[in-house]
C-alpha positions as CSV (number, residue, x, y, z in Angstrom):
1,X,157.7,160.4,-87.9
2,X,154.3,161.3,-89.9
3,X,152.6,164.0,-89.2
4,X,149.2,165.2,-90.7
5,X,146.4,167.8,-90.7
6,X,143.0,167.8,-92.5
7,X,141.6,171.0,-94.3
8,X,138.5,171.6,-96.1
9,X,138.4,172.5,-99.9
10,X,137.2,169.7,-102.2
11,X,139.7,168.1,-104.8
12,X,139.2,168.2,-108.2
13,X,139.7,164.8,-109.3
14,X,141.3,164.3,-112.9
15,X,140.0,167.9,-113.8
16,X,143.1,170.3,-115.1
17,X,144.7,172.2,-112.3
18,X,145.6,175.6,-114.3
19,X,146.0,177.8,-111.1
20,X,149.3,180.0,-111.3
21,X,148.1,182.1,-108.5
22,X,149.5,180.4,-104.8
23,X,148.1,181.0,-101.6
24,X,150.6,179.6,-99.6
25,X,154.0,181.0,-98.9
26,X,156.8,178.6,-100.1
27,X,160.3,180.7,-99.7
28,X,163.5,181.0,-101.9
29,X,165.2,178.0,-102.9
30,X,168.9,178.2,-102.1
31,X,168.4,181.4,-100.1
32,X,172.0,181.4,-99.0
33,X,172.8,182.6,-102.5
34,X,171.3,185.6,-102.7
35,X,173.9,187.6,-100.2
36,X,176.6,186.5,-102.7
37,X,175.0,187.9,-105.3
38,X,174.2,190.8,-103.8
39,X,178.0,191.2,-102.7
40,X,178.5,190.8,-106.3
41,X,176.4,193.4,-107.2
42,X,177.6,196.0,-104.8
43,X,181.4,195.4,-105.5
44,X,180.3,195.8,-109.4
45,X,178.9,199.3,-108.9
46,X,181.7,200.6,-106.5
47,X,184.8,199.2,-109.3
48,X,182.8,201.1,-111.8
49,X,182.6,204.5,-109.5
50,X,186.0,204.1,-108.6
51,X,187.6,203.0,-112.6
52,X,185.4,205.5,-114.1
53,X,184.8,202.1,-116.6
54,X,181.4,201.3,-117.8
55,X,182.2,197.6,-117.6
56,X,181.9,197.1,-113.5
57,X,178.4,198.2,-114.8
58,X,177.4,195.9,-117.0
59,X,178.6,192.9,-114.5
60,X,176.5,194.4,-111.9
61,X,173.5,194.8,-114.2
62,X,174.3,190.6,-115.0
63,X,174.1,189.5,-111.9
64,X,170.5,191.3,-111.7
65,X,169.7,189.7,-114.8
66,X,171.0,186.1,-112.9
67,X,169.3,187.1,-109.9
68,X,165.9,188.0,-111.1
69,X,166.2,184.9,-113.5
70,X,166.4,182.7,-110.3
71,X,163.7,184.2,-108.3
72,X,161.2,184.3,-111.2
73,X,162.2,180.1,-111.5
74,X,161.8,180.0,-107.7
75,X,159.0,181.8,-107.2
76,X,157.0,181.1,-110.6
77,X,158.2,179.0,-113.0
78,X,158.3,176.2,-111.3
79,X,154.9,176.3,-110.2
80,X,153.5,176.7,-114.1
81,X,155.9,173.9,-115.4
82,X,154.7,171.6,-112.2
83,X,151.2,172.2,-112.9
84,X,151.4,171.2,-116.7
85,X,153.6,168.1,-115.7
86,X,151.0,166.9,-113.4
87,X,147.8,167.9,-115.4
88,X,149.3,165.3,-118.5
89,X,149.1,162.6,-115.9
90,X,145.5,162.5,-116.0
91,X,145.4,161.1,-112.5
92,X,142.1,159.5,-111.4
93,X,141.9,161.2,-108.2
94,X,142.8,158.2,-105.9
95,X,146.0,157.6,-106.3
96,X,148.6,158.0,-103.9
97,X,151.9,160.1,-104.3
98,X,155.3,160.8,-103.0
99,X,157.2,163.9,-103.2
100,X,161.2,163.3,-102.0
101,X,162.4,166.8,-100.7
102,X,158.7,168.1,-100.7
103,X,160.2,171.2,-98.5
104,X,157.3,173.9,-97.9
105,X,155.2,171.8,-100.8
106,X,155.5,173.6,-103.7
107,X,154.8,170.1,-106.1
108,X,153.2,168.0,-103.0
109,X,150.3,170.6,-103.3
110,X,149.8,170.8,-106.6
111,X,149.9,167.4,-106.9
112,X,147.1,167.0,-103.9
113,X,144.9,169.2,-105.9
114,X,144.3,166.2,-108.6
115,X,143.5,164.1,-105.7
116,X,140.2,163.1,-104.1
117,X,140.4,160.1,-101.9
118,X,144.3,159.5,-102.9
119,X,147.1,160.9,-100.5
120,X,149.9,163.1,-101.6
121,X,152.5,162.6,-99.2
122,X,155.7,164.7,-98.3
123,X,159.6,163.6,-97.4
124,X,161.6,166.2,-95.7
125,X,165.0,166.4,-93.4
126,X,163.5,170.5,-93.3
127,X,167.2,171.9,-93.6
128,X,166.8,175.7,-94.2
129,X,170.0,176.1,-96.1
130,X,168.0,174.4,-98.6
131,X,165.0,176.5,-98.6
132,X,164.5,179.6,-96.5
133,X,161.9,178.7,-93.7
134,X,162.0,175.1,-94.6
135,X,159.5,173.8,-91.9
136,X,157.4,170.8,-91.7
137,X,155.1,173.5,-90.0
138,X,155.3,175.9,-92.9
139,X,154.1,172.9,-95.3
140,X,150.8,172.4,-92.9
141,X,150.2,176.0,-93.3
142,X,150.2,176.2,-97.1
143,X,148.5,173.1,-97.3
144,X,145.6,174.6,-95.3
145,X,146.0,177.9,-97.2
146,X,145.7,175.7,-100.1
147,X,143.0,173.8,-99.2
148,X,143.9,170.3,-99.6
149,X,145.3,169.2,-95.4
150,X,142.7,166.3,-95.9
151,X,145.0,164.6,-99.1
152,X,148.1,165.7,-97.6
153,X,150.6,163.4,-95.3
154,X,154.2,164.7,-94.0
155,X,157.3,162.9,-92.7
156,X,160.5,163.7,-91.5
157,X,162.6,161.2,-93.2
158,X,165.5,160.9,-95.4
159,X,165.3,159.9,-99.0
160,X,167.6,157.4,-98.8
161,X,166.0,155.3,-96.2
162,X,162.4,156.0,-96.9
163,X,159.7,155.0,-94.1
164,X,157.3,153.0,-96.6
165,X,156.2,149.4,-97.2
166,X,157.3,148.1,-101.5
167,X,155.2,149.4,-103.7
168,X,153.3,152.1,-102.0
169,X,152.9,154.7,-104.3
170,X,150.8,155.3,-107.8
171,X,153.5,158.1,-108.5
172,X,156.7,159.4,-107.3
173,X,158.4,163.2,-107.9
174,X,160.9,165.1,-106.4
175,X,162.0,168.4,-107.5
176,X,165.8,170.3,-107.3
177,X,166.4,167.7,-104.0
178,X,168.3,164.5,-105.3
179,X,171.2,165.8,-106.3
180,X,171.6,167.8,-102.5
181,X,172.5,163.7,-101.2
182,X,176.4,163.5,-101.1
183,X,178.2,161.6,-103.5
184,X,177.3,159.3,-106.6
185,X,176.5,156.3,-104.4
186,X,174.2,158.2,-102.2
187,X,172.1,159.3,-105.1
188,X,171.9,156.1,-106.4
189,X,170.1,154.7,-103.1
190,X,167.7,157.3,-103.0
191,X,167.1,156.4,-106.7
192,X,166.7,152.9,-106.3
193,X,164.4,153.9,-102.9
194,X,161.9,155.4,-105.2
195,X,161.8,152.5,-107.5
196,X,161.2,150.3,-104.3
197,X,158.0,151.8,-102.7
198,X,156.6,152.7,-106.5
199,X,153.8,150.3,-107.3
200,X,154.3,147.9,-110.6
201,X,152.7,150.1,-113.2
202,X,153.7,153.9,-111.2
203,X,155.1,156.6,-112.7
204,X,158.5,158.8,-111.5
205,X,159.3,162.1,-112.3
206,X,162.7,163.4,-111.2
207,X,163.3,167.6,-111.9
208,X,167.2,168.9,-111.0
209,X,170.0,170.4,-112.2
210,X,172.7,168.0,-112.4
211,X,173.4,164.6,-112.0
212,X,170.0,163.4,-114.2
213,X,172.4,161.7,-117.0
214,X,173.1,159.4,-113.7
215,X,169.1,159.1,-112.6
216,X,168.5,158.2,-116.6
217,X,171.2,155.9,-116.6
218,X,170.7,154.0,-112.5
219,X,166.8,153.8,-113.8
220,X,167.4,152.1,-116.7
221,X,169.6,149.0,-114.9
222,X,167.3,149.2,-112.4
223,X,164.6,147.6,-115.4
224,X,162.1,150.9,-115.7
225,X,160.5,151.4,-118.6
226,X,160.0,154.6,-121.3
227,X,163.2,156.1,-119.4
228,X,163.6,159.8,-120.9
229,X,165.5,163.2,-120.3
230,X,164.9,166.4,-121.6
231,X,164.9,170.0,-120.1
232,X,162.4,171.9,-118.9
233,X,163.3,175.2,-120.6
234,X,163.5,178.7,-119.6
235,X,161.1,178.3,-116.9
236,X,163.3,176.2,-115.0
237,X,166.3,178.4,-115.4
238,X,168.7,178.7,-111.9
239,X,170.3,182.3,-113.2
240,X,170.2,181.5,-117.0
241,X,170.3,179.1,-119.9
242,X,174.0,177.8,-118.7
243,X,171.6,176.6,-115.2
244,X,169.0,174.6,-116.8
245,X,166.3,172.7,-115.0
246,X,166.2,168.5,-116.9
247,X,163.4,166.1,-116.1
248,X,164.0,162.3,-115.8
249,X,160.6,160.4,-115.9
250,X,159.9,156.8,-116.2
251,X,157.7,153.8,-115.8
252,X,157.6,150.7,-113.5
253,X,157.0,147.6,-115.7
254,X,153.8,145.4,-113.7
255,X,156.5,142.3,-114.0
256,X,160.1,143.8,-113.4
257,X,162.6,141.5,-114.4
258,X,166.0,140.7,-112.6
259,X,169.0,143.1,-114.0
260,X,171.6,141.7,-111.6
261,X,172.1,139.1,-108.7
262,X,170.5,141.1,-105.1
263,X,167.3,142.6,-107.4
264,X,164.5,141.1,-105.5
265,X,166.3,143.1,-101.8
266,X,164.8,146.2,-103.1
267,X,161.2,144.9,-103.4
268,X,159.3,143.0,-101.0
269,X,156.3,141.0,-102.2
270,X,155.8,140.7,-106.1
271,X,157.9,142.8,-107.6
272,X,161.9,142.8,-107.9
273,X,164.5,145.4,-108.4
274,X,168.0,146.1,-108.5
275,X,170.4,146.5,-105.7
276,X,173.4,149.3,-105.8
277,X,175.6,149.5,-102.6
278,X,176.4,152.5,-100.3
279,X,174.5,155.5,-99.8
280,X,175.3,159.1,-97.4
281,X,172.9,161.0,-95.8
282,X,171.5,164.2,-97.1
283,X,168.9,165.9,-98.6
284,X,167.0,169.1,-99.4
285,X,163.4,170.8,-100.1
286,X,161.4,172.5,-102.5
């Protein structure tokens, strides 16, 4: 199912995107945490009324500390660290790009801001346990907010079984969504799906929490190219330095050669890529 909506405010091509300022309204990730914590917090403070202790005190003032860590990541950080991923790209302006788990479109829109006549199009199951007000609505509204419904494409899909032709797409994120699929094969397909609609020569750039030694590992048997890890820093923090945020990018070689017997099922056309089996439903936003 695609759906679509066309704004008005011009792109800016290959031109640094430095905005830090949003005008949309993109939600909490993970919003079902936040009552735990603040159970936490309230149970801290009553112990230390009731013990007389100063220590009930100091837990309760950690999980603040956790807590205000995590919003500033959802709320800001990623934004910033997003925007200075993209603006290295150097994109031209007409290329077109996937985001897998785009939720309310927190990297789909700052990635349609480099665009002119390219699309920046958006994968969502729009599960609000993921990200409060998860819509497909939501996303239209901060794309219009944020000027850029013209470059901007939705569809209610699952990453695993992506809706696109082979080698569709000029570049291919996804941010804290990957690792919401169940179970190691499951990952794995929705991996070796974004290898499959990338175009010979595309670029991927995977942002989560755990599970990205896998991504690193299921890329490079899958044949891509310049395969690297490395964390995004304190930015990217879920509740502190023991929560850190890891980026797995890569490269599509033009001529990807055969890593294992089945390759050439995952690509139709020119190109050919490796096969893993199995795969279970599930995914998240942004």
């Amino acid at each position: 199912m695609q759906e679509s909506r066309r704004g008005s405010a011009p792109a800016r091509g290959n031109e640094p995107i430095r905005r830090v300022q949003r005008k949309g309204s993109y939600g909490i990730d993970a919003p079902y945490l936040l009552p735990v914590l603040g159970v936490l917090f309230v149970a801290n403070i009553v112990n230390g009324v009731v013990s007389g202790s100063v220590w009930p005190f100091v837990g309760a003032a950690v999980v603040m500390a956790c807590a205000g860590c995590g919003l500033y990541t959802s709320r800001r950080g990623k934004f910033l660290v997003w925007a200075e991923l993209l603006d290295r790209l150097e994109l031209r302006g007409d290329e077109r790009v996937l985001d897998l788990g785009c939720g309310r479109g927190a990297v789909l829109l700052l990635a349609a801001e480099h665009l002119t006549t390219g699309r920046a199009v958006g994968v969502d199951l729009w599960r609000r346990g993921d990200q409060s007000g998860n819509a497909a609505e939501a996303t239209r509204r901060n794309a219009a907010a944020e000027g850029v419904s013209d470059r901007v494409q939705l569809h209610t899909a699952d990453m695993i079984a992506l809706p696109f032709e082979a080698s569709s797409f000029d570049l291919v994120v996804s941010n804290m969504a990957i690792h919401n699929v169940k179970g190691r094969a499951g990952r794995e397909k929705a991996i070796e799906e974004a290898v499959r609609v990338l175009r010979p020569g595309g670029r991927l750039m995977i942002a989560d929490l755990w599970a990205t030694r896998l991504y690193r590992a299921h890329l490079e048997k899958l044949g891509l190219t310049d395969v690297s890890r490395h964390s995004l820093g304190w930015r990217m923090w879920w509740s502190g330095p023991w929560l850190p945020t890891f980026l797995v990018a890569a490269a599509k070689p033009d001529r990807q050669e055969r890593a294992c017997p089945g390759a050439s099922d995952l690509v139709g056309g020119g190109g050919s890529e490796r096969a893993e089996p199995g795969a279970a439903p599930d995914r998240r936003g942004t």
